[in-house]
N, C-alpha and C positions, 0 to 999 in steps of 0.2 A: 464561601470559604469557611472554615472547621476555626474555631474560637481558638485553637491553638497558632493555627498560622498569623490568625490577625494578634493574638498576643505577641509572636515571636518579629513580625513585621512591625510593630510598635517601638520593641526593645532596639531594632538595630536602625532605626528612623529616630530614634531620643537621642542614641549613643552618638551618631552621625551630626547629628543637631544640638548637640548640650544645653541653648539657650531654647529651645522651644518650650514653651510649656503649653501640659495637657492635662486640665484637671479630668476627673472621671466621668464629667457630663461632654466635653469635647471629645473626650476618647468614646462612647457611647453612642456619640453623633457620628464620627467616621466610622464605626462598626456597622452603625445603620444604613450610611452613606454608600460604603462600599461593600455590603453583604452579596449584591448581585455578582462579584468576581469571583472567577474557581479559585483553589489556592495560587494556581500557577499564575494567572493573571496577576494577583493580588502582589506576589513574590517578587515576579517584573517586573512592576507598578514603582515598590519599594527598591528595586537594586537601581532602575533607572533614576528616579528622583535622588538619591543619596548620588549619585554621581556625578549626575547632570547640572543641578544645583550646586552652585555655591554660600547661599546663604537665605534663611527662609524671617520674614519680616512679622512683627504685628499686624494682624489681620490679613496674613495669606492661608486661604480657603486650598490645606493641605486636599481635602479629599478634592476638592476637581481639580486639582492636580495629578491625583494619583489613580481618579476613574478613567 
């Protein structure tokens, strides 16, 4: 996936989640994590989780959720 979508996937995964936090070595890890997704995958990953979920905990392991 293009450093843009996984930005833009970030923004509407924060927005959805207000209490999540992600410092910039978390957000680093799930860009690594999940770099093997086209955009498209990566897109679907983020609209199904933002919907799916109702609420995301201390220490839930966002990216294998969302590979």
């Amino acid at each position: 996936m293009t450093p843009d979508t996984f930005d833009k996937g970030m923004i509407v995964l924060l927005a959805t989640f207000p209490n999540l936090k992600a410092s910039a070595e978390t957000l680093s890890a799930w860009r690594t994590h999940l770099s093997g997704l086209s955009d498209e995958e990566f897109e679907s990953a983020i609209a199904a989780f933002c919907l799916e979920c109702t609420e995301v905990y201390p220490g839930t392991n966002i990216a294998a959720l969302l590979a």
